[in-house]
Structures are given as C-alpha cells and as structure tokens.
Backbone as ProteinMPNN parsed JSONL, in Angstrom:
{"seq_chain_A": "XXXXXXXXXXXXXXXXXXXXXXXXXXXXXXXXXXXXXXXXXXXXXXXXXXXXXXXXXXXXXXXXXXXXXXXXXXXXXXXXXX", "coords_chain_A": {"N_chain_A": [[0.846, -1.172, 0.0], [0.466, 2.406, -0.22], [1.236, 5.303, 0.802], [-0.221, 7.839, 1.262], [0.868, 11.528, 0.531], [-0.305, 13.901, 2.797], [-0.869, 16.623, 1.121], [-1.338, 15.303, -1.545], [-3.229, 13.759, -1.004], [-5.684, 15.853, -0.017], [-5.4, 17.017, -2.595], [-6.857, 15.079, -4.102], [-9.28, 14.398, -3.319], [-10.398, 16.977, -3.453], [-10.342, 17.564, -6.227], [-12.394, 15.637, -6.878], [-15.366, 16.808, -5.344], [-17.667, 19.009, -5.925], [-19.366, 22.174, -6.077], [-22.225, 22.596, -3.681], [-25.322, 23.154, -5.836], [-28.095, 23.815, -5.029], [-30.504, 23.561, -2.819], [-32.959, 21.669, -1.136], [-36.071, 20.947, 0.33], [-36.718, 17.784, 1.868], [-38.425, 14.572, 2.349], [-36.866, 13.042, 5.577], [-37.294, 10.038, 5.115], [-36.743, 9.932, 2.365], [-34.005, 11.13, 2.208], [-32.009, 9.341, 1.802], [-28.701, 9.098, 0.431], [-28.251, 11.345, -0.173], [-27.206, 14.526, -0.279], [-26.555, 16.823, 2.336], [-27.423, 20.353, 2.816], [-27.169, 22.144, 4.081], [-27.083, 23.463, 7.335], [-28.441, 21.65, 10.421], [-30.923, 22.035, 12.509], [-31.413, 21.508, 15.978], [-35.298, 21.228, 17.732], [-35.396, 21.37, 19.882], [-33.622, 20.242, 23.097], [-32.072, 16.954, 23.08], [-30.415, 14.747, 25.341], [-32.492, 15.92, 27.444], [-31.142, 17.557, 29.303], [-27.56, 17.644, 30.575], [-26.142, 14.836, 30.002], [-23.797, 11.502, 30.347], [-23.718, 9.249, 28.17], [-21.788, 6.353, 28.904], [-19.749, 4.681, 30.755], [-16.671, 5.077, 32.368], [-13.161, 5.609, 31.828], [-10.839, 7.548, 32.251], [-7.024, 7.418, 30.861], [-3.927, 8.888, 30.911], [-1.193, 7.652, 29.063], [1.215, 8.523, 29.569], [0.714, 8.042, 32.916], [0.827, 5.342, 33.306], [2.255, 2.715, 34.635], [3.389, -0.67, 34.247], [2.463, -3.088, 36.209], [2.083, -1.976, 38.205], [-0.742, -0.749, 40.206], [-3.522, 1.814, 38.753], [-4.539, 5.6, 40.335], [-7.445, 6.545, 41.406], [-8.635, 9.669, 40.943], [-10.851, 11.077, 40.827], [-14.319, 10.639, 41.07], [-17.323, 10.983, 39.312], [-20.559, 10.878, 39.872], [-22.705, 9.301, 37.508], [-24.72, 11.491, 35.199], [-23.95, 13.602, 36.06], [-22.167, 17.238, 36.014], [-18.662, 17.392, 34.956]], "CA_chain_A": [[0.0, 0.0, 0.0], [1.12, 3.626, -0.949], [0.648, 6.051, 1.157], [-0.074, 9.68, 0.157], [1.111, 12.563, 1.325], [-1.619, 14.957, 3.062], [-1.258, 17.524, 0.401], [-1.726, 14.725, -2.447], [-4.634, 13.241, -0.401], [-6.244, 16.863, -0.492], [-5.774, 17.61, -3.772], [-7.365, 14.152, -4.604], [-10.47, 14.983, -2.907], [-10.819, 18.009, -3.918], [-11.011, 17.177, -7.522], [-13.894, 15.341, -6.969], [-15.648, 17.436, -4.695], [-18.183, 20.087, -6.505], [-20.385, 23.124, -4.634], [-23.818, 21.927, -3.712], [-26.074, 24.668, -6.32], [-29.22, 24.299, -4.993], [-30.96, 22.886, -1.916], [-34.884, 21.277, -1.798], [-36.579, 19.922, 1.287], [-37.32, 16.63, 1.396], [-39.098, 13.892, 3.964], [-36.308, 11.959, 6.058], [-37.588, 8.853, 4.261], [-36.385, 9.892, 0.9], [-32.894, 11.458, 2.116], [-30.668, 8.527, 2.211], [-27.868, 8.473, -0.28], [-28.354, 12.73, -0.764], [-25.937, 15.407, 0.753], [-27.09, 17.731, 3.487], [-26.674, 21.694, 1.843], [-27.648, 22.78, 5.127], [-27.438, 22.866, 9.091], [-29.604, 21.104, 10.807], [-30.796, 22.961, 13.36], [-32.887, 20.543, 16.714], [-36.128, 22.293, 17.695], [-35.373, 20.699, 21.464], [-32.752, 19.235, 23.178], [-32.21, 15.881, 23.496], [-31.537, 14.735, 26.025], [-33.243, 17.656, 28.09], [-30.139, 17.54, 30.31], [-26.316, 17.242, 30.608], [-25.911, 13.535, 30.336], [-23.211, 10.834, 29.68], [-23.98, 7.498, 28.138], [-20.813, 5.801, 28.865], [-19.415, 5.42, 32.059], [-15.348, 4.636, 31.628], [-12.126, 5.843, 32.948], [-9.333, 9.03, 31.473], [-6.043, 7.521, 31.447], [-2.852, 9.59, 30.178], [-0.325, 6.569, 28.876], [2.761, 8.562, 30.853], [0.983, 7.393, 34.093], [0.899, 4.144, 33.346], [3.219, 1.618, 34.979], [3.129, -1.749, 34.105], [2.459, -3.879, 37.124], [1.074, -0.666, 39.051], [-2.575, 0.212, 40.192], [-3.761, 3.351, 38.825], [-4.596, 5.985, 41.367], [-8.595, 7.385, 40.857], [-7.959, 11.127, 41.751], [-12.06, 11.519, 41.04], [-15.098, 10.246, 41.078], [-18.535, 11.583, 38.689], [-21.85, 10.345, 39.165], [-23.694, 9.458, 35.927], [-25.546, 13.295, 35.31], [-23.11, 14.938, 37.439], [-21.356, 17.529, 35.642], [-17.254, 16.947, 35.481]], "C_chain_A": [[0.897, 1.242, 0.0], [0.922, 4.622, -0.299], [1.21, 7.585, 0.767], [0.475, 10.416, 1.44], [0.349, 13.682, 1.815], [-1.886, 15.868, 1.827], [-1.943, 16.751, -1.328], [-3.184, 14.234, -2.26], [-6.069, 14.794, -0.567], [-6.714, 16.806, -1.534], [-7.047, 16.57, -4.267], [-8.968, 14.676, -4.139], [-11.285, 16.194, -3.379], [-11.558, 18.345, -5.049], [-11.873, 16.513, -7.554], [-14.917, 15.719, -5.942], [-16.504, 18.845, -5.826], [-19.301, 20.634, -5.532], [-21.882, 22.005, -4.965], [-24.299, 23.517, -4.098], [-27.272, 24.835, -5.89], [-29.552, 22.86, -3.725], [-32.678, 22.852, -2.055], [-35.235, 20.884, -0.109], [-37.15, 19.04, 0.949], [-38.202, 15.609, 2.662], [-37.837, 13.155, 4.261], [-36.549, 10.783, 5.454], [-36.871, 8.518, 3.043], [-34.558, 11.04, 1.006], [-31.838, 10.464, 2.831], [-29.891, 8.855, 1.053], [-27.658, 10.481, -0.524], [-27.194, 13.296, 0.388], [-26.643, 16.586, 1.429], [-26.087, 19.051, 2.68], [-26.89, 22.258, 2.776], [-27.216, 22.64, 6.628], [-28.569, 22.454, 9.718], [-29.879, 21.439, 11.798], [-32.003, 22.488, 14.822], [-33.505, 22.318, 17.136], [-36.214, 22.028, 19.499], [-34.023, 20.464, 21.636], [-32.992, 18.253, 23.276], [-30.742, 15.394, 23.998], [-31.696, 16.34, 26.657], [-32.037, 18.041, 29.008], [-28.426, 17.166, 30.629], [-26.164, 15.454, 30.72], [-24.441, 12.604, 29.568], [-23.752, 9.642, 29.086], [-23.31, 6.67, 28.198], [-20.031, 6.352, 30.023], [-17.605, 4.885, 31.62], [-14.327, 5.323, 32.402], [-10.947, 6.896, 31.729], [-8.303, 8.346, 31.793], [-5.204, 8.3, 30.632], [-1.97, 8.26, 30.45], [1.208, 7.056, 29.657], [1.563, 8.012, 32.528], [0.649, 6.24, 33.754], [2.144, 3.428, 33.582], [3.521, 0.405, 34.992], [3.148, -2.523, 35.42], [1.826, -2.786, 38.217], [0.077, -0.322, 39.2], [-2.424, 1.233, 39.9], [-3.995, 4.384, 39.952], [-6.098, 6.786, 40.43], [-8.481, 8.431, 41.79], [-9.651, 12.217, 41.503], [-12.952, 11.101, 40.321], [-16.681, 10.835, 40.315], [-19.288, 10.616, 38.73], [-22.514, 10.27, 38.02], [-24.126, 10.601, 36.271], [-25.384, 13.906, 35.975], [-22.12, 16.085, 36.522], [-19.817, 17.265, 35.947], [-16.965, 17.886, 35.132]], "O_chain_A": [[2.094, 1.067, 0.229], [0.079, 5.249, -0.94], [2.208, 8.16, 0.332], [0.539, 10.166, 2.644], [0.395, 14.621, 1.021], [-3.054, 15.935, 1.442], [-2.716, 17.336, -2.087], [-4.087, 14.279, -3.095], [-7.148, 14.648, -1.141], [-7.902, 16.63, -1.802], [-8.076, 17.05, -4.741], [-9.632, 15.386, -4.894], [-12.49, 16.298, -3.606], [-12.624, 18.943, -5.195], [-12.492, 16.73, -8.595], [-15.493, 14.699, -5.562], [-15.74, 19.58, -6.452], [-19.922, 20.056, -4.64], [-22.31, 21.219, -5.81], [-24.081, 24.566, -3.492], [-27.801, 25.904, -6.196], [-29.098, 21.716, -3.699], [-33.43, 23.576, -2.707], [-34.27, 20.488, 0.544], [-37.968, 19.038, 0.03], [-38.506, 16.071, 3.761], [-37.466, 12.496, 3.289], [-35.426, 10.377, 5.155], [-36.48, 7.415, 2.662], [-34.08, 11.567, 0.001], [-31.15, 10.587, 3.845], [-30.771, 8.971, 0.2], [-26.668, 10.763, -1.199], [-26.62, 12.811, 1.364], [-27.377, 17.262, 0.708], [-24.945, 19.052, 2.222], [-26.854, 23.446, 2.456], [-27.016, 21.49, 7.02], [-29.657, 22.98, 9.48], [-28.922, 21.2, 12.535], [-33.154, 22.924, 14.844], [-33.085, 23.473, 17.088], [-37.091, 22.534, 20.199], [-33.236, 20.44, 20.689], [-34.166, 18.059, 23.593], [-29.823, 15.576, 23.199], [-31.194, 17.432, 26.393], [-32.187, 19.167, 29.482], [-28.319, 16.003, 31.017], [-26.08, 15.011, 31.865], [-24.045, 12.922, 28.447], [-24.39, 8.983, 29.907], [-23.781, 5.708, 27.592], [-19.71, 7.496, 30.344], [-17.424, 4.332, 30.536], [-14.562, 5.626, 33.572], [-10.53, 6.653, 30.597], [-8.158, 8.32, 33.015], [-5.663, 8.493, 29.506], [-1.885, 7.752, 31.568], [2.054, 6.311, 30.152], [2.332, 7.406, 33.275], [-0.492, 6.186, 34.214], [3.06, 3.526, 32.766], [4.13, 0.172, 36.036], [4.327, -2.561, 35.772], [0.989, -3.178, 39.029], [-0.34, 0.516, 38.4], [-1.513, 1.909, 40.377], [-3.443, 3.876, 40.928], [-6.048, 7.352, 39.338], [-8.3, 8.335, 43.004], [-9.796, 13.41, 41.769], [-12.801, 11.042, 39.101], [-17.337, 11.247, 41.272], [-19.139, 9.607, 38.041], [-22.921, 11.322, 37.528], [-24.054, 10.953, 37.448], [-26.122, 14.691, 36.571], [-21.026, 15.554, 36.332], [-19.559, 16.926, 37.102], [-15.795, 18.253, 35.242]]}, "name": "protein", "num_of_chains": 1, "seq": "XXXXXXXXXXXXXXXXXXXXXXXXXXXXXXXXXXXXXXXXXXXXXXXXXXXXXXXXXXXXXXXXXXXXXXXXXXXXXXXXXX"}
C-alpha cells in the first residue's frame, strides 16, 4: 500500500468534490444516499439535560506503569457535571 502525502490526499479529494447549487426539502424517508446543503438545526434538546452514556475511565499513557494500580484522583456520578 502507498501512502499519500496529506497535500496529495487533499488535492485528490478536492477534484472530486463540486459546490452543492441548490438545496430542496425533502421527507427523512427519501434522504438517504443525498448530501445535506444545510445545518440542521434541533427544535429541542435531546436529552433535556447534561448527560453521559458511557461510564469509563481518562487515562494519560505517561501514568501508566506496568504492574502498578492506577490511582482514581475523582469520582462523577452518571448526570453529574465533570
């Protein structure tokens, strides 16, 4: 395999890449395979409230020690801000 160089990878893209000229509304139903010319803008939040869905752990690979417990230096309840 060949790998490009960012600015080759660009260009490549680029060239096939043309403006979007005109935008339509359509139903969700009938916009699979189409390109969004727009922001999409919710009329709510969801959810209504700061939440995580994934509870899990921050490590930085310099503290890691092989054979060493970590040290937890703090604790967040699910829908607790951190």
């Amino acid at each position: 395999m060949t790998l490009l160089s960012v600015e080759n990878a660009r260009q490549r893209l680029l060239s096939q890449a043309a403006p979007v000229v005109a935008c339509e509304t359509i139903a969700l139903d009938q916009a699979l395979g189409r390109i969004l010319g727009d922001d999409v803008i919710a009329t709510r939040a969801v959810p209504p409230a700061d939440n995580s869905a994934m509870d899990g752990f921050a490590v930085r690979s310099n503290d890691v020690v092989i054979g060493k417990p970590l040290a937890i230096h703090q604790i967040i309840p699910a829908g607790s801000p951190g």
